[in-house]
CHARMM internal coordinates of N, CA and C (Angstrom, degrees):
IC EDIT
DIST 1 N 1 CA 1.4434
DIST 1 CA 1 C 1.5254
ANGL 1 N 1 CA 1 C 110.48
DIST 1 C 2 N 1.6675
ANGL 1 CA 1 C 2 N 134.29
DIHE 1 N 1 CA 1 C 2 N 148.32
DIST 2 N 2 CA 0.7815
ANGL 1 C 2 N 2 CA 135.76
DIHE 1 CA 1 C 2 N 2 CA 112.76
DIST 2 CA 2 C 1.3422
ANGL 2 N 2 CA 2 C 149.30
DIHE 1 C 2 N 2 CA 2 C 4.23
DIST 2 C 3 N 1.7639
ANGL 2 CA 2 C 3 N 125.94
DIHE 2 N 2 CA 2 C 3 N 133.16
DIST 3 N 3 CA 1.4941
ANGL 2 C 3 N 3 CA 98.37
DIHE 2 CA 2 C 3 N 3 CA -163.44
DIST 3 CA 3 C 1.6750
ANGL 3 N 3 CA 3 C 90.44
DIHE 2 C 3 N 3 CA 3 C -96.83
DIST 3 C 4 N 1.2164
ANGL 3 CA 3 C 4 N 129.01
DIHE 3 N 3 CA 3 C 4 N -30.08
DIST 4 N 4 CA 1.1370
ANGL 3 C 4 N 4 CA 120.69
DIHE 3 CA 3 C 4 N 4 CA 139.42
DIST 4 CA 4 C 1.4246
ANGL 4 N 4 CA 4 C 114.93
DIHE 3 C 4 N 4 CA 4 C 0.30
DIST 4 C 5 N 1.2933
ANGL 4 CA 4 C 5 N 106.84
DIHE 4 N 4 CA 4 C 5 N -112.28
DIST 5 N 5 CA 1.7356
ANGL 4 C 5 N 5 CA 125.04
DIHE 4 CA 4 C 5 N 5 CA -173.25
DIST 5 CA 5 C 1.8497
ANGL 5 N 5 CA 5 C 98.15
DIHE 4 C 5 N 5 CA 5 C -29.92
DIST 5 C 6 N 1.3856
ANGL 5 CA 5 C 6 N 124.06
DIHE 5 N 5 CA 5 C 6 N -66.40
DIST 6 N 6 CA 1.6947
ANGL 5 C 6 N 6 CA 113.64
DIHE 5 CA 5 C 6 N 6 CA 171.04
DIST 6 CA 6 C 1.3260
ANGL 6 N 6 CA 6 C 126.41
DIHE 5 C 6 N 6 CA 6 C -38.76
DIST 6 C 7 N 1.5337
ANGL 6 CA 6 C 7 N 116.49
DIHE 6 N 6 CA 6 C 7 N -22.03
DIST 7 N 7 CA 1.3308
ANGL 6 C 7 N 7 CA 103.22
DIHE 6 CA 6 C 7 N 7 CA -174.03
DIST 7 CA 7 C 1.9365
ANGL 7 N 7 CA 7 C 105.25
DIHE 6 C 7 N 7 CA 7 C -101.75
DIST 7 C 8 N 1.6364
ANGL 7 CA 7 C 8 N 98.97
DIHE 7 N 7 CA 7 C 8 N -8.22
DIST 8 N 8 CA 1.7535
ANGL 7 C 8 N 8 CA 96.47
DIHE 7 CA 7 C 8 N 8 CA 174.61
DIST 8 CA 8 C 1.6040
ANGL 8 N 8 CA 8 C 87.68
DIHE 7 C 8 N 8 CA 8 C -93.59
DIST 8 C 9 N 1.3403
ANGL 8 CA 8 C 9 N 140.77
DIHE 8 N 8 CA 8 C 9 N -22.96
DIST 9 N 9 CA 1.2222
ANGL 8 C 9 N 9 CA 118.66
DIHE 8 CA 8 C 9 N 9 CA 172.17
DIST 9 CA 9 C 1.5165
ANGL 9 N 9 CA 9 C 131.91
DIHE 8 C 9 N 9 CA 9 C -63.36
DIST 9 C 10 N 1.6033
ANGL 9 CA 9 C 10 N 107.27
DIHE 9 N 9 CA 9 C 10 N -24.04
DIST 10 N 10 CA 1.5739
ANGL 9 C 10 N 10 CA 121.34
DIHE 9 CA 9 C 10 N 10 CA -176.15
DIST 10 CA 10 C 1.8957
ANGL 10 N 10 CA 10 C 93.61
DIHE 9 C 10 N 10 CA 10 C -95.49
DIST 10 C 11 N 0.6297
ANGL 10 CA 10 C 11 N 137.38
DIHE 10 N 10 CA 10 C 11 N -29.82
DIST 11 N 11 CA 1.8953
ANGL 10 C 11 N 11 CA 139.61
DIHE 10 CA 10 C 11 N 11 CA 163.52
DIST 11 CA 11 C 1.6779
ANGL 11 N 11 CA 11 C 119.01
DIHE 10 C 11 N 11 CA 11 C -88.86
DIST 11 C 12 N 1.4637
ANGL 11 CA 11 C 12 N 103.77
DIHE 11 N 11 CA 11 C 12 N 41.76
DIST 12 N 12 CA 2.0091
ANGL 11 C 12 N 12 CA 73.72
DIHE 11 CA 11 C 12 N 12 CA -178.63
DIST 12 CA 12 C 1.1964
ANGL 12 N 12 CA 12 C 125.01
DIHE 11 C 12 N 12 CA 12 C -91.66
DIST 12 C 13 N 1.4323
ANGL 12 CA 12 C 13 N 112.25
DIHE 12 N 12 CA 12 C 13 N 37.18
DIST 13 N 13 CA 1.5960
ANGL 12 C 13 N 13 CA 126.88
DIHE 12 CA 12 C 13 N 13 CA -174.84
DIST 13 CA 13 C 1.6955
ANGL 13 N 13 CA 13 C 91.22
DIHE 12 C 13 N 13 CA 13 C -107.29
DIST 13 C 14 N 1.1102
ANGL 13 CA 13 C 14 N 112.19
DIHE 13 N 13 CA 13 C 14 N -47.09
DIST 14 N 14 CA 1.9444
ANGL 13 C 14 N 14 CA 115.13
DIHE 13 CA 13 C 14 N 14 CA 168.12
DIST 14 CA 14 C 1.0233
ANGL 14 N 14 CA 14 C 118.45
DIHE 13 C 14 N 14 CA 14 C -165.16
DIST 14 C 15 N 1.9459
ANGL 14 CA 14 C 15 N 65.08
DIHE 14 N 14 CA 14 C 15 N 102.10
DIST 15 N 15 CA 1.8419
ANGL 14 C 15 N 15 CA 113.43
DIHE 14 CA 14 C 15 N 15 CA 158.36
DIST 15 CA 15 C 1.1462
ANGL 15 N 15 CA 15 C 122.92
DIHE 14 C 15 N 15 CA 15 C -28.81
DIST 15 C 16 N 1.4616
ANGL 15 CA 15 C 16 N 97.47
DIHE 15 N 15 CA 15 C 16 N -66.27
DIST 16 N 16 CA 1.5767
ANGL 15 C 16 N 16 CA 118.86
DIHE 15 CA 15 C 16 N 16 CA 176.79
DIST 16 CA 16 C 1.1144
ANGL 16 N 16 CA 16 C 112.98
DIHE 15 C 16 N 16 CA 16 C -14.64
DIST 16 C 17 N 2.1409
ANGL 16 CA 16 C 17 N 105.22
DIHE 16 N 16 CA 16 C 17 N -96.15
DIST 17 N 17 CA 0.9460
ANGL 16 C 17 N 17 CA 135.33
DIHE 16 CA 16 C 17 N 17 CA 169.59
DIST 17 CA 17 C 1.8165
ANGL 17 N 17 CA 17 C 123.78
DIHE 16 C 17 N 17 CA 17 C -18.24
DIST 17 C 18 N 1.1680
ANGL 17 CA 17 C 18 N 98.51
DIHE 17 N 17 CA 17 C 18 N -68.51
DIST 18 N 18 CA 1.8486
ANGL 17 C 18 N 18 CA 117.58
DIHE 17 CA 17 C 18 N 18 CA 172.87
DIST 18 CA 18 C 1.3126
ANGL 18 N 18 CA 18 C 98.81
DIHE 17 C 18 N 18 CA 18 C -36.66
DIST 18 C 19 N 1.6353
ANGL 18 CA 18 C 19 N 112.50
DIHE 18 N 18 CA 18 C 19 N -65.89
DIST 19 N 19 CA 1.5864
ANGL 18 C 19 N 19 CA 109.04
DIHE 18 CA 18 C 19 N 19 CA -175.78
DIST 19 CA 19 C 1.6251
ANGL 19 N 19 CA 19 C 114.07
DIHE 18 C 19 N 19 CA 19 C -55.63
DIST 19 C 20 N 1.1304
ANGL 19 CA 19 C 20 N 129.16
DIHE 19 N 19 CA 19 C 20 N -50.65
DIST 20 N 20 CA 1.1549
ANGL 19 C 20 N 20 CA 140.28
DIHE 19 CA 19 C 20 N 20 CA -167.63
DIST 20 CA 20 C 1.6390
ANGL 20 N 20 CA 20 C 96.69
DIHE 19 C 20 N 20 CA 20 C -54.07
DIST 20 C 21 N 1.1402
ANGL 20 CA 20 C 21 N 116.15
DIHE 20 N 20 CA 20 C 21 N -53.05
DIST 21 N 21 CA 1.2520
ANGL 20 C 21 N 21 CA 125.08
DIHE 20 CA 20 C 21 N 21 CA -161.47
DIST 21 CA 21 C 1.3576
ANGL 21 N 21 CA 21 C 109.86
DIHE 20 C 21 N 21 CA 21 C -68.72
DIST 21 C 22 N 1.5364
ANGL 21 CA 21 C 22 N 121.53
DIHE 21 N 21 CA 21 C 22 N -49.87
DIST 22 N 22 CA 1.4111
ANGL 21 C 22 N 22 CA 115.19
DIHE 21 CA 21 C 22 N 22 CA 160.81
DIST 22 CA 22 C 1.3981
ANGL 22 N 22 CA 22 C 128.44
DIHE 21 C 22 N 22 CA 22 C -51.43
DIST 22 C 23 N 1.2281
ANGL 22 CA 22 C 23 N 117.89
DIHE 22 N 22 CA 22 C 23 N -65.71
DIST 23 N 23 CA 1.6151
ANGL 22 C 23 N 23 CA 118.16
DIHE 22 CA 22 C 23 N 23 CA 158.88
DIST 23 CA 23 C 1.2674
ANGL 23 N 23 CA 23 C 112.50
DIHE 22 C 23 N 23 CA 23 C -22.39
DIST 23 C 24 N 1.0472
ANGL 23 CA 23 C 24 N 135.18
DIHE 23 N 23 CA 23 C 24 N -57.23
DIST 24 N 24 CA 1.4714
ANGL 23 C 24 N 24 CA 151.02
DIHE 23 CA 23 C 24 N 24 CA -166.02
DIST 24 CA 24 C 1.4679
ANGL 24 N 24 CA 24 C 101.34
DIHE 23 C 24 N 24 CA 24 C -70.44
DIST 24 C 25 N 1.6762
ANGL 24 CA 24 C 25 N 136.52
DIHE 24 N 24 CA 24 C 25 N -53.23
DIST 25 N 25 CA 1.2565
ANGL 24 C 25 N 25 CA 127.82
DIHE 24 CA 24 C 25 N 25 CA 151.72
DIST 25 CA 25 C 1.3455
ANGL 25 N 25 CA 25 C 125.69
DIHE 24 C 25 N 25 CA 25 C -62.35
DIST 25 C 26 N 1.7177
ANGL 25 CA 25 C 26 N 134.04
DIHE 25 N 25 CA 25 C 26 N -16.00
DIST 26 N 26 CA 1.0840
ANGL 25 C 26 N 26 CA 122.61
DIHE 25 CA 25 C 26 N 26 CA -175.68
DIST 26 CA 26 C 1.5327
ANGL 26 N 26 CA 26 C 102.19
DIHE 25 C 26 N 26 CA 26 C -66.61
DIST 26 C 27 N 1.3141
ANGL 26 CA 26 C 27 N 108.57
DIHE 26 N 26 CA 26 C 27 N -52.41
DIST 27 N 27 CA 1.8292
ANGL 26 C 27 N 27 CA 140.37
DIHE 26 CA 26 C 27 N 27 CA 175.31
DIST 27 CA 27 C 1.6238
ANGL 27 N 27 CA 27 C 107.33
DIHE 26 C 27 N 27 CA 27 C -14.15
DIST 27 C 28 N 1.5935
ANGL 27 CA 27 C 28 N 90.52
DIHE 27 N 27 CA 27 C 28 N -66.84
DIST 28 N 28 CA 1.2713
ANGL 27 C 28 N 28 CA 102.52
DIHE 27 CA 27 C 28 N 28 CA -170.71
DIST 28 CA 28 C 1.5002
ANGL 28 N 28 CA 28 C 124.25
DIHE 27 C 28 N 28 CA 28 C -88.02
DIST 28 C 29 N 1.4102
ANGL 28 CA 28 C 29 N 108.68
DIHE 28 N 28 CA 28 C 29 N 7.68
DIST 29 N 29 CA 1.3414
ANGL 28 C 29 N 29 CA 116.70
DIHE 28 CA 28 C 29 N 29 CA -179.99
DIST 29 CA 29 C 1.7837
ANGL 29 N 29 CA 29 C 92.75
DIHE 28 C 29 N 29 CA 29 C -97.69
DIST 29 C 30 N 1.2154
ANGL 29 CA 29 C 30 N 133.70
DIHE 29 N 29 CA 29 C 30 N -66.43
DIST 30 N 30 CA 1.2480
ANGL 29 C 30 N 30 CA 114.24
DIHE 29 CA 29 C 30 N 30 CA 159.96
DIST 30 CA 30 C 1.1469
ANGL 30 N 30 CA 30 C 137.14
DIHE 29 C 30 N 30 CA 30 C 3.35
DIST 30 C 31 N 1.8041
ANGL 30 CA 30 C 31 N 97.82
DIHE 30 N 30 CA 30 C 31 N -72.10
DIST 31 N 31 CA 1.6041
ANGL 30 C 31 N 31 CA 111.71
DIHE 30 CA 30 C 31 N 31 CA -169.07
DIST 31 CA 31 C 1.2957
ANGL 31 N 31 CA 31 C 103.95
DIHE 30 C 31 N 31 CA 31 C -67.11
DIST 31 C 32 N 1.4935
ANGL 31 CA 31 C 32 N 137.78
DIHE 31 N 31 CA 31 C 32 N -41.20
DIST 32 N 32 CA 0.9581
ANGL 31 C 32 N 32 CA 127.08
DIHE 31 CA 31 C 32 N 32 CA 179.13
DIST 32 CA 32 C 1.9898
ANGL 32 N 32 CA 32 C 123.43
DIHE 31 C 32 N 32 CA 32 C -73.52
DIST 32 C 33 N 1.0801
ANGL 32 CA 32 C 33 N 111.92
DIHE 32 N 32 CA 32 C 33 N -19.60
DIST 33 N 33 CA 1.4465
ANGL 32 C 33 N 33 CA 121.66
DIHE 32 CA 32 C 33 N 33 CA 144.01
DIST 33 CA 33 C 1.1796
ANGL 33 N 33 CA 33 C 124.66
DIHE 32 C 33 N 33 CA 33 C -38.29
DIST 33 C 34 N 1.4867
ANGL 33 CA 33 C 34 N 117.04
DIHE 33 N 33 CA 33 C 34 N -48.95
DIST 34 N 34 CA 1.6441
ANGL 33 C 34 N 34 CA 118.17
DIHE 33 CA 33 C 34 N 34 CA -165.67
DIST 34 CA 34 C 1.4102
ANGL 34 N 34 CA 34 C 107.05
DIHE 33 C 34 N 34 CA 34 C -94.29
DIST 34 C 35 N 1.4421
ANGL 34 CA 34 C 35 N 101.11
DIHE 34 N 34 CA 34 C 35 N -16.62
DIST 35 N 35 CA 1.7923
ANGL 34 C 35 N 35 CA 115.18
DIHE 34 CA 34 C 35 N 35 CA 174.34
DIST 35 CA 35 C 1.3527
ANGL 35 N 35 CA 35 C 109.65
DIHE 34 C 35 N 35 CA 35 C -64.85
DIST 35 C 36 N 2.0201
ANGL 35 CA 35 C 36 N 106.26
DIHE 35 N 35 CA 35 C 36 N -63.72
DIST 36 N 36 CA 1.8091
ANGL 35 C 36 N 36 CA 96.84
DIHE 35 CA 35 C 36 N 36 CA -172.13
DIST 36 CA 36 C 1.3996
ANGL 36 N 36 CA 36 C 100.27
DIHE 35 C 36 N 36 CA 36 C -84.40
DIST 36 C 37 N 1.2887
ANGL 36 CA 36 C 37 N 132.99
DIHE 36 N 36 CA 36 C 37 N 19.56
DIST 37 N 37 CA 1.8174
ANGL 36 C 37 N 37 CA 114.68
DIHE 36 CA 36 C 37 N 37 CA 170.45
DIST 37 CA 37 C 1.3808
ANGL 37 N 37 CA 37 C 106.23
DIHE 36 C 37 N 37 CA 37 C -95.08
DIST 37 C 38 N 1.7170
ANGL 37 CA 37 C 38 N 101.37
DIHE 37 N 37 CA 37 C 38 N -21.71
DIST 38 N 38 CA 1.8092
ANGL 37 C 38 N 38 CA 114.79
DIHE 37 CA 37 C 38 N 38 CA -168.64
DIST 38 CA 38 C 1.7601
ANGL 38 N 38 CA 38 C 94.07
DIHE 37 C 38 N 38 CA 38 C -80.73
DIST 38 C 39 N 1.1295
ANGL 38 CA 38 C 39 N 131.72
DIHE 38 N 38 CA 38 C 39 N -24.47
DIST 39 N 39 CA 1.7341
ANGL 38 C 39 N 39 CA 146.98
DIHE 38 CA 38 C 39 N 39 CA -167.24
DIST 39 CA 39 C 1.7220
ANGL 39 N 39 CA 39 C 84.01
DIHE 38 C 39 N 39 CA 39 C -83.45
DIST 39 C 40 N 0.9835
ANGL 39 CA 39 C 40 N 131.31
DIHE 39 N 39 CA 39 C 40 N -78.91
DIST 40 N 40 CA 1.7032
ANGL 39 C 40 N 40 CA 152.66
DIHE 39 CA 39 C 40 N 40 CA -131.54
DIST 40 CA 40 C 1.2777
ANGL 40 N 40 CA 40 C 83.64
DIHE 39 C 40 N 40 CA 40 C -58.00
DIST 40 C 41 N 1.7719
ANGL 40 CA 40 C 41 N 117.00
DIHE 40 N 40 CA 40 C 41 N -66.26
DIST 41 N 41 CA 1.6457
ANGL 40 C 41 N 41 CA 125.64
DIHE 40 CA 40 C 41 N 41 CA -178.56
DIST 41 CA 41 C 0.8904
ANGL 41 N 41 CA 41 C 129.94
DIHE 40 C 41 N 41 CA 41 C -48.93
DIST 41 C 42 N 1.6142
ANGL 41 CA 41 C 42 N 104.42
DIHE 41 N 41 CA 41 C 42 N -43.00
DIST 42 N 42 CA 1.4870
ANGL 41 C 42 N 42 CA 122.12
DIHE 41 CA 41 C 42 N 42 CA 173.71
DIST 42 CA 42 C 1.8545
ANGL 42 N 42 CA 42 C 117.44
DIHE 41 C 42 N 42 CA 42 C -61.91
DIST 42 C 43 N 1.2421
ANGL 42 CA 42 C 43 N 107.59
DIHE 42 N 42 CA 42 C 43 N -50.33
DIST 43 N 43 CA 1.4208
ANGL 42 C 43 N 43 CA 101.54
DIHE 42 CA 42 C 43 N 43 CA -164.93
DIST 43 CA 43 C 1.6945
ANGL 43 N 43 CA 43 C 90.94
DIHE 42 C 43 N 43 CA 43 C -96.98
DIST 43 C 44 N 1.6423
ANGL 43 CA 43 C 44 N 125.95
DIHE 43 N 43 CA 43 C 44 N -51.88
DIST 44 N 44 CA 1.4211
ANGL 43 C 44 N 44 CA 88.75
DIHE 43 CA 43 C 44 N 44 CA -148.51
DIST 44 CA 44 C 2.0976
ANGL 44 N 44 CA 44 C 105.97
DIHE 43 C 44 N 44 CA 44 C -97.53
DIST 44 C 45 N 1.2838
ANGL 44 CA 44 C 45 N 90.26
DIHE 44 N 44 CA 44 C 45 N -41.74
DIST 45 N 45 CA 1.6389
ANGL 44 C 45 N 45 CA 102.66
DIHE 44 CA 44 C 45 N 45 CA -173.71
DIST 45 CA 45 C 1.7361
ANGL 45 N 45 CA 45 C 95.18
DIHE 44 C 45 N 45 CA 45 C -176.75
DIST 45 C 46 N 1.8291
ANGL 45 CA 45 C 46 N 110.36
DIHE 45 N 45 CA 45 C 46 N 154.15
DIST 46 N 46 CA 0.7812
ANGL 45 C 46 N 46 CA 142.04
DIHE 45 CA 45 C 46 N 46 CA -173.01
DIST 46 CA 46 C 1.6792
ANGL 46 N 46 CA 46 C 121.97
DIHE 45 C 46 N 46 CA 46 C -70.57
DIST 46 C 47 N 1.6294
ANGL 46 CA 46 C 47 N 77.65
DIHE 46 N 46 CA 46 C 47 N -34.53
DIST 47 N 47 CA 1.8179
ANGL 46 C 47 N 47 CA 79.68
DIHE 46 CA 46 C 47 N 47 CA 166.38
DIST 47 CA 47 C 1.6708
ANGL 47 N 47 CA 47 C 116.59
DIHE 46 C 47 N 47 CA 47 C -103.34
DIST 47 C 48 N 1.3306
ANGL 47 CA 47 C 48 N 100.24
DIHE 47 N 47 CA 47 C 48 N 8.69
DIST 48 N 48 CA 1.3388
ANGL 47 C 48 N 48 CA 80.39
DIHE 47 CA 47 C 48 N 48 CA 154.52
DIST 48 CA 48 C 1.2880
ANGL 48 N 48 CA 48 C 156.50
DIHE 47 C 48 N 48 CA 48 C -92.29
DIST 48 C 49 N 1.4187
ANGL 48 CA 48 C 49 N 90.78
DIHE 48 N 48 CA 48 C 49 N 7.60
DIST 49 N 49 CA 1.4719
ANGL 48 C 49 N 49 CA 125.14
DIHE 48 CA 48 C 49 N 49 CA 169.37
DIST 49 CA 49 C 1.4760
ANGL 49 N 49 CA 49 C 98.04
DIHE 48 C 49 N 49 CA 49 C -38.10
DIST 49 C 50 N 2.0228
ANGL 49 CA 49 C 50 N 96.54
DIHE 49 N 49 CA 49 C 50 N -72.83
DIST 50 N 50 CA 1.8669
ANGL 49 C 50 N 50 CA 123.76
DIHE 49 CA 49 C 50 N 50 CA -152.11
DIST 50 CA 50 C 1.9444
ANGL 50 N 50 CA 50 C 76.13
DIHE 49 C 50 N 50 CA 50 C -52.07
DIST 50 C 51 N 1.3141
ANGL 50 CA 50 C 51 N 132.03
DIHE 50 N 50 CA 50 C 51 N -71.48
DIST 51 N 51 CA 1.2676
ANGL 50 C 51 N 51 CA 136.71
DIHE 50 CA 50 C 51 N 51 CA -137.64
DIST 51 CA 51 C 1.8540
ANGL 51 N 51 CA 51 C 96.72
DIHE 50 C 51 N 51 CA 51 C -62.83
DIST 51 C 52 N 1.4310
ANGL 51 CA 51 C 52 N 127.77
DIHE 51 N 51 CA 51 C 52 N -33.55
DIST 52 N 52 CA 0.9434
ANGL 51 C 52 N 52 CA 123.71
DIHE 51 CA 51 C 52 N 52 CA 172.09
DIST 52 CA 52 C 1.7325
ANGL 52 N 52 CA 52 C 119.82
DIHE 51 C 52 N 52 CA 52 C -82.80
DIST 52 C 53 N 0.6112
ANGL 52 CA 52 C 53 N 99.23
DIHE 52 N 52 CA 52 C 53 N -3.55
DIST 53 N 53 CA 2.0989
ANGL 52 C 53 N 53 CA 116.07
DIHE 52 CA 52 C 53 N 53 CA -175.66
DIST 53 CA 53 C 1.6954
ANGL 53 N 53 CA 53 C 91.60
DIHE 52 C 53 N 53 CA 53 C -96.50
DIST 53 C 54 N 1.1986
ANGL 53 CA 53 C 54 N 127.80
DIHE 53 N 53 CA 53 C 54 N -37.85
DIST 54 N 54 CA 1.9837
ANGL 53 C 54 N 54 CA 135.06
DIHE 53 CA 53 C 54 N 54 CA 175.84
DIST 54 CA 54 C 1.2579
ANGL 54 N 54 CA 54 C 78.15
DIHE 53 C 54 N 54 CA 54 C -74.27
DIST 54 C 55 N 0.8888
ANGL 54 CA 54 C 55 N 133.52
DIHE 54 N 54 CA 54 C 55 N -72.68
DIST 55 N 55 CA 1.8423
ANGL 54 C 55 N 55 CA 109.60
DIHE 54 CA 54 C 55 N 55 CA -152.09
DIST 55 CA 55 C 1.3297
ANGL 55 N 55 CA 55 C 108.81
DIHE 54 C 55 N 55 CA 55 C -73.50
DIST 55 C 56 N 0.8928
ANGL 55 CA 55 C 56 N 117.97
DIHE 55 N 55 CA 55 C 56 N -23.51
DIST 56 N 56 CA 2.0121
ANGL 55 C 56 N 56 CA 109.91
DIHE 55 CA 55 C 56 N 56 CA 175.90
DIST 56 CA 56 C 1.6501
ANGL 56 N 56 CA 56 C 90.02
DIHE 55 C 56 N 56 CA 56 C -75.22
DIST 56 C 57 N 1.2947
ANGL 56 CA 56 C 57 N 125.29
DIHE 56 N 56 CA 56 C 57 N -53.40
DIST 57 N 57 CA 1.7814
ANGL 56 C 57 N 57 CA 103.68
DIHE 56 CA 56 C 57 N 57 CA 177.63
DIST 57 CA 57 C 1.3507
ANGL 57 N 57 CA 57 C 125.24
DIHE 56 C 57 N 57 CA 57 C -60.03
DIST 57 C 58 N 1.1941
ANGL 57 CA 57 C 58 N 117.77
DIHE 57 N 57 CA 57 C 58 N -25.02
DIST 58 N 58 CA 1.4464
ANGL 57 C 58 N 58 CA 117.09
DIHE 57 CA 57 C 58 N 58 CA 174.81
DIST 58 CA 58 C 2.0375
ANGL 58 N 58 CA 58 C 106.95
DIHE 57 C 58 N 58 CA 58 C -73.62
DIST 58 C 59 N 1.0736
ANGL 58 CA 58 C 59 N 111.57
DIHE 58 N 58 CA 58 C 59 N -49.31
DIST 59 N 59 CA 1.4243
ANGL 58 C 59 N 59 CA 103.08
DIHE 58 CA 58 C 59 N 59 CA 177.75
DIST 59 CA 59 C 1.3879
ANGL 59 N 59 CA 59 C 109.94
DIHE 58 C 59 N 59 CA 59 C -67.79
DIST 59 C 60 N 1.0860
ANGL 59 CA 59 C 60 N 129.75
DIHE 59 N 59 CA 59 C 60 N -37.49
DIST 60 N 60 CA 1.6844
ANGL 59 C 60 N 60 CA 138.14
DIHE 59 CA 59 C 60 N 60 CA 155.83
DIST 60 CA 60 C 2.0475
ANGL 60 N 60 CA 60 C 107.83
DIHE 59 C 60 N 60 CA 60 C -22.41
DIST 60 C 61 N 1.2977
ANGL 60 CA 60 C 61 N 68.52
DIHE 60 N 60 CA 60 C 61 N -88.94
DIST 61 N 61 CA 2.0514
ANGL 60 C 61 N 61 CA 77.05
DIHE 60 CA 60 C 61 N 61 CA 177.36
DIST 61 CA 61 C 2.1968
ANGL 61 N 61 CA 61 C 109.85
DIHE 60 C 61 N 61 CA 61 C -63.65
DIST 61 C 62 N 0.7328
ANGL 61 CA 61 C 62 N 107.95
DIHE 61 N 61 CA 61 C 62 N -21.66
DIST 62 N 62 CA 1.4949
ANGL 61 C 62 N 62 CA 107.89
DIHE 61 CA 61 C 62 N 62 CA 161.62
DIST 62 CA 62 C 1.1755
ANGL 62 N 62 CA 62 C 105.60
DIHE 61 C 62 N 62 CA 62 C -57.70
DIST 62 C 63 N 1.8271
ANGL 62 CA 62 C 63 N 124.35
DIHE 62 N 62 CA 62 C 63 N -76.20
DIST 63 N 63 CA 1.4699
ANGL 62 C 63 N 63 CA 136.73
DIHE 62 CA 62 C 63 N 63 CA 149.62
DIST 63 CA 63 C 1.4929
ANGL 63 N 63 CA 63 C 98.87
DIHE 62 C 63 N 63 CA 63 C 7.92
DIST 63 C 64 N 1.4188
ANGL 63 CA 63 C 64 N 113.98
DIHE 63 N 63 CA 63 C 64 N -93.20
DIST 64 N 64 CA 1.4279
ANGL 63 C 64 N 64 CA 115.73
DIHE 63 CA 63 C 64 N 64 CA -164.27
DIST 64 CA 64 C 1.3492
ANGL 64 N 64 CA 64 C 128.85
DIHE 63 C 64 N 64 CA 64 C -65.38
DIST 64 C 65 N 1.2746
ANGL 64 CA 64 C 65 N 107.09
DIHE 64 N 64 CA 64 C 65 N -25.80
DIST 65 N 65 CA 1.5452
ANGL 64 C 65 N 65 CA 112.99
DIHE 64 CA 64 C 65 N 65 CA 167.63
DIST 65 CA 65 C 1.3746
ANGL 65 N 65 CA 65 C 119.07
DIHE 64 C 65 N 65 CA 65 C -71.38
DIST 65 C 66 N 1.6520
ANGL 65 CA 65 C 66 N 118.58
DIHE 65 N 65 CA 65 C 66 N -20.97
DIST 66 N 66 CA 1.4660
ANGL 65 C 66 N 66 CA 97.49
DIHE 65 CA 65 C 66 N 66 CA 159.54
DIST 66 CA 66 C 1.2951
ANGL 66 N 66 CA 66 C 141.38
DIHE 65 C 66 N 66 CA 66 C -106.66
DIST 66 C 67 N 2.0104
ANGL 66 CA 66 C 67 N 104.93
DIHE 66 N 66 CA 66 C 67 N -10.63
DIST 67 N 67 CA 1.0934
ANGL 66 C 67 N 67 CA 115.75
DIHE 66 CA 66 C 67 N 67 CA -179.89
DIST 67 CA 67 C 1.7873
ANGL 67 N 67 CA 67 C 102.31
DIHE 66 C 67 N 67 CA 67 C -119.53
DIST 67 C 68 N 1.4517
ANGL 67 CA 67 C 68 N 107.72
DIHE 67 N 67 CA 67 C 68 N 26.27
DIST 68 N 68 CA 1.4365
ANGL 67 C 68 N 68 CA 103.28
DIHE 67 CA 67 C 68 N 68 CA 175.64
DIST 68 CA 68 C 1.7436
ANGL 68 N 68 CA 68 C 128.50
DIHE 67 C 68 N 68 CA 68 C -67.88
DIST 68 C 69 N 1.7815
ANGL 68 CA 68 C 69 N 92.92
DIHE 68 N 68 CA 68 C 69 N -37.44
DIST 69 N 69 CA 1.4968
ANGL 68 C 69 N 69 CA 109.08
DIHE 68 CA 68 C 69 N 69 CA -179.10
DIST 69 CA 69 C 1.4093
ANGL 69 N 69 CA 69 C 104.63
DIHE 68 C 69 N 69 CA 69 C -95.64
DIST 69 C 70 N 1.1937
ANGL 69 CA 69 C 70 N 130.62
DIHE 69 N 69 CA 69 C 70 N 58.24
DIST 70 N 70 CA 1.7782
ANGL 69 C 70 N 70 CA 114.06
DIHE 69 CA 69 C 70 N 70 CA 164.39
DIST 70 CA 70 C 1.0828
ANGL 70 N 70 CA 70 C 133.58
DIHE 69 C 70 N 70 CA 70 C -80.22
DIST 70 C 71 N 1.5577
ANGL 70 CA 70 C 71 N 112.62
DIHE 70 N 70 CA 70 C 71 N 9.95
DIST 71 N 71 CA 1.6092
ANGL 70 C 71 N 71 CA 109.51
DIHE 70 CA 70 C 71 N 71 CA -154.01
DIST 71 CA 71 C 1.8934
ANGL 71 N 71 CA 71 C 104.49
DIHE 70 C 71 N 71 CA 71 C -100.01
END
COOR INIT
IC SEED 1 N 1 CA 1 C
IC BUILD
């Protein structure tokens, strides 16, 4: 599933709302993406973007390797 579809599954009294509300965090998870990658370039170096973008994938796939199988 979708994290979408989980969050109209935990609200199905309002849809609406649920949707709104995700959109509304997807939004702002972005913006704040383009903020500290636009900071990273800005203040320290350019590649530290790539070196900070590896460590969000490495804790990412960590993420899934420990809480991938819960079911």
């Amino acid at each position: 599933m979708t994290c979408q579809t989980w969050v109209l599954h935990a609200a199905p009294d309002a849809r609406e709302a649920a949707s709104a509300l995700y959109v509304g965090v997807f939004n702002v998870a972005i913006s704040l993406g383009a903020l500290l990658g636009g900071r990273a370039a800005d203040g320290i170096a350019v590649p530290s973007v790539m070196w900070f973008g590896g460590a969000l994938v490495v804790l990412a796939l960590a993420n899934v390797v420990l809480f991938g199988r819960r079911r």
